[in-house]
C-alpha positions as CSV (number, residue, x, y, z in Angstrom):
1,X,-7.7,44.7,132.7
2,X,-5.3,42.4,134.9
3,X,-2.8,41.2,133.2
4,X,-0.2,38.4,134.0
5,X,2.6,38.5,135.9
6,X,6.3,38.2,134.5
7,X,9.3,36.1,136.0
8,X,12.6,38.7,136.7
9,X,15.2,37.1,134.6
10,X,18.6,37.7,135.0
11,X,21.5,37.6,132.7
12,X,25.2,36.0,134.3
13,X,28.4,36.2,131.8
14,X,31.7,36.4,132.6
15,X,35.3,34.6,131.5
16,X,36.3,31.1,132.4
17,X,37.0,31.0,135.7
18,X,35.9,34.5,136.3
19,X,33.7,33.3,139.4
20,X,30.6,34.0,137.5
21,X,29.4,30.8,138.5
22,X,29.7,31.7,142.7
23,X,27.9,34.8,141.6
24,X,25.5,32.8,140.2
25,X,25.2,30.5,143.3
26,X,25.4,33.4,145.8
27,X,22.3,34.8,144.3
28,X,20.3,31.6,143.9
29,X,21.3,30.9,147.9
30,X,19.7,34.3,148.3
31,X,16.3,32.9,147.3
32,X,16.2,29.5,147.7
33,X,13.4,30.1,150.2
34,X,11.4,31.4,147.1
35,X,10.7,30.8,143.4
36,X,13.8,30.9,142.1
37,X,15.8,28.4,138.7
38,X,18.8,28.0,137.1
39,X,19.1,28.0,133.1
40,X,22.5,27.5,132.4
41,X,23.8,27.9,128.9
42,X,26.7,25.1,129.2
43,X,23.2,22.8,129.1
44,X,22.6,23.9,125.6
45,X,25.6,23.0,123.2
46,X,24.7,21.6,120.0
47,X,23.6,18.3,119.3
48,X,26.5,16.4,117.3
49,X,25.4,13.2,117.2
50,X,25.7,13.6,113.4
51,X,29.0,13.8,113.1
52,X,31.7,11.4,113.6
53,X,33.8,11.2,116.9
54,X,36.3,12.5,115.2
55,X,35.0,15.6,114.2
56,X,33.3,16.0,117.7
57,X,36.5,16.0,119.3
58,X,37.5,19.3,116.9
59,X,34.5,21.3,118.7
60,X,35.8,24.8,120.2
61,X,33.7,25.4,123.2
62,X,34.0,28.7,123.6
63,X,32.5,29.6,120.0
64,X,29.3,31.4,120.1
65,X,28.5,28.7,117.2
66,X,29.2,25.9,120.2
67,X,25.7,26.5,121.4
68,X,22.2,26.0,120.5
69,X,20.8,29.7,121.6
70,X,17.7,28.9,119.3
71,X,16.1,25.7,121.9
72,X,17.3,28.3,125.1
73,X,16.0,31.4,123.8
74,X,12.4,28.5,123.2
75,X,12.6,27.7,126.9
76,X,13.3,30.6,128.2
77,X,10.5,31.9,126.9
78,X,8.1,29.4,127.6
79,X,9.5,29.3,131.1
80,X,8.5,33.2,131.0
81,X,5.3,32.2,129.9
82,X,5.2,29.7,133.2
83,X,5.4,26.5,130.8
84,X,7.9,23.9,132.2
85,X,10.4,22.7,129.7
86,X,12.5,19.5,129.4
87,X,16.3,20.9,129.9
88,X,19.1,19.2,127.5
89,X,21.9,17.3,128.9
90,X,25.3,17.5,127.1
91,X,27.4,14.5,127.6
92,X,30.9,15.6,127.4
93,X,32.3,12.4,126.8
94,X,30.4,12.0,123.6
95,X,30.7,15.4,122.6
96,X,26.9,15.5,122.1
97,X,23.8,15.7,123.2
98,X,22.6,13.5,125.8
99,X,19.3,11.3,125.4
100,X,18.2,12.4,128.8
101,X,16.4,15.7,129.7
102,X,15.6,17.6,133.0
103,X,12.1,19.0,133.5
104,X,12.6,22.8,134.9
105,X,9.5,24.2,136.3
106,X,8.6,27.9,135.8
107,X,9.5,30.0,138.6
108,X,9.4,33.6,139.5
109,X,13.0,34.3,139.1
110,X,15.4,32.9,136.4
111,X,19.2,33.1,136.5
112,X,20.2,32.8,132.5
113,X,24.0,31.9,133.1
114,X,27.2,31.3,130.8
115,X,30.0,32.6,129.4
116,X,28.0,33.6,126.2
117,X,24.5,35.0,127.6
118,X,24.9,38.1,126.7
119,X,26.4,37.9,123.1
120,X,23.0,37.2,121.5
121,X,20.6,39.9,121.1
122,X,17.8,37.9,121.2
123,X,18.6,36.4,125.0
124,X,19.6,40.2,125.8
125,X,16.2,41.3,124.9
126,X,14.1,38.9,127.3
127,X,16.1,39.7,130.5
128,X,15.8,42.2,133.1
129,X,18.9,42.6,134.8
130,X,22.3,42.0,133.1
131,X,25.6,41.5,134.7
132,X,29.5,40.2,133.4
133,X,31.8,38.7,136.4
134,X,34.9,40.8,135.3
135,X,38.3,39.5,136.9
136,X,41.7,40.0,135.8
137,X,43.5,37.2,133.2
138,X,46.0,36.1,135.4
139,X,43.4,34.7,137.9
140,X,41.0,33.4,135.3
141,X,44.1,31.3,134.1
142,X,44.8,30.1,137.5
143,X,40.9,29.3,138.1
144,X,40.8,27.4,135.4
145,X,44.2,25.1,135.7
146,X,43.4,24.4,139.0
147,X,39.5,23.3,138.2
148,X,41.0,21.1,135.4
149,X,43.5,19.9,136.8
150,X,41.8,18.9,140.3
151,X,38.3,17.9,138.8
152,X,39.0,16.8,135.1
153,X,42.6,15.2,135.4
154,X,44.4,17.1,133.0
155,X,47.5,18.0,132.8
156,X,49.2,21.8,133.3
157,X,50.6,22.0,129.5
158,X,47.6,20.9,128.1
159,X,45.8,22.5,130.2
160,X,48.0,26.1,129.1
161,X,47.9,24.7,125.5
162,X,44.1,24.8,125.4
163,X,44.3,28.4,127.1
164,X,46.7,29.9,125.1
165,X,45.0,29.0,121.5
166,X,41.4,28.9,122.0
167,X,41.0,29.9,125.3
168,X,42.0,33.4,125.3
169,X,41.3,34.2,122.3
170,X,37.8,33.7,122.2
171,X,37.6,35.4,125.0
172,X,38.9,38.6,124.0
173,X,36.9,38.3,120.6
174,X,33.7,37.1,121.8
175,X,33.4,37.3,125.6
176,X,35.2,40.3,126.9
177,X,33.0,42.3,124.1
178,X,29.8,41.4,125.6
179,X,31.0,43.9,128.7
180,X,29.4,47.1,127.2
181,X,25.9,45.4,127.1
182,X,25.9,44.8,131.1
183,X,24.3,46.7,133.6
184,X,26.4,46.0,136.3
185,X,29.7,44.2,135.9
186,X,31.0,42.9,139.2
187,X,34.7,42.7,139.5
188,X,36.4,39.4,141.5
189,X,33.4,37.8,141.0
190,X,32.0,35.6,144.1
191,X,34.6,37.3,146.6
192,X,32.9,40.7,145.7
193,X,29.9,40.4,148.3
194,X,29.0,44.2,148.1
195,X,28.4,43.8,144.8
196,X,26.3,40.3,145.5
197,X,24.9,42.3,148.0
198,X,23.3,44.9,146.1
199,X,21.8,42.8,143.3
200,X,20.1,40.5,146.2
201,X,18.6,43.4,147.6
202,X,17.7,45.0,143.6
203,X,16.0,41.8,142.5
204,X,14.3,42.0,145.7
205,X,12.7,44.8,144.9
206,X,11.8,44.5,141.2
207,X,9.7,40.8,142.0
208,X,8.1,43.3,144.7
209,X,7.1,45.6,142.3
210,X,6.6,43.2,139.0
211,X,3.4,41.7,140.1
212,X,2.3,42.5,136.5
213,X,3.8,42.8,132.7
């Protein structure tokens, strides 16, 4: 008996300003022509509106507790199961949860991307590819001062201050452990276009081939 078909979904971590994100784009560019979304997990922090500003303003970003993997791993699966879903929109202001959603269609391929994708088992289990961005420290640092500095207005000792004591070190704890569960890491992220290359031409091949479950 026939049975349905199965969206390829693909699995994007990576450091701050590792360039997982230009992977990410470079890919979706790739098949824009074709059935392709974005789920990214910055869209899915907690909802805080509970708790006072004050508090909201404590919230450590790059904590695996930061974000609300049970409402993604929900719409990624019903986006697997070709059900649309209404995305969340974090206001970063607020430090909440937005009242507004964006309806994402199902499509035939979906890019799961964030610095945390790969940490949960549960996400890990319901993609077909995974890949980590792996660049050095020094440029991730760099990356990142000049991105907040340039698009957020901050300045480059808080900027440091923020890298130096949460930063890093939930990167090393959380982030850079979530390596060994890859199939592919790409190193330099965006400028590696060998490496973009190849998984173009890879997921190319498994939609070809997964025309069933």
């Amino acid at each position: 008996m026939e049975r349905e078909r199965k969206p390829v979904v693909i699995g994007i971590a990576g450091g701050s300003g590792s360039g997982k994100t230009s992977v990410t784009k470079s890919i979706f560019e790739s098949f824009k022509n074709r059935s392709i979304l974005m789920l990214e997990q910055d869209y899915y922090y907690k909802d805080q509106s509970h708790l006072p500003f004050e508090e909201r303003l404590m919230t450590n970003y790059d904590h695996p507790l930061a974000f609300d993997n049970d409402l993604l791993i929900e719409h990624l699966q019903q986006l697997i199961y070709y059900k649309s879903v209404e995305k969340p929109v974090y206001d970063y202001k607020m430090h909440t949860r937005s009242s507004e959603t964006i309806t994402i269609a199902p499509k035939d391929v979906i890019i799961v991307e964030g610095i945390l994708v790969l940490e949960d088992e549960r996400l890990r289990n319901l993609m077909d590819i995974k890949l980590y961005v792996d660049t050095d420290a020094d440029l991730r640092i760099i990356r990142r001062m000049l991105r907040d500095i340039k698009e957020r207005g901050r300045s480059i000792e808080s900027v440091i201050e923020q890298y130096v004591n949460v930063v890093r070190p939930m990167h090393n704890q959380f982030i850079e452990p979530t390596k060994r569960y890859a199939d592919v890491i790409i190193p330099e992220g965006g400028h590696n276009h060998v490496a973009i290359d190849l998984m173009v031409t890879k997921i190319q091949t498994i939609l070809e081939q997964k025309t069933f479950l």
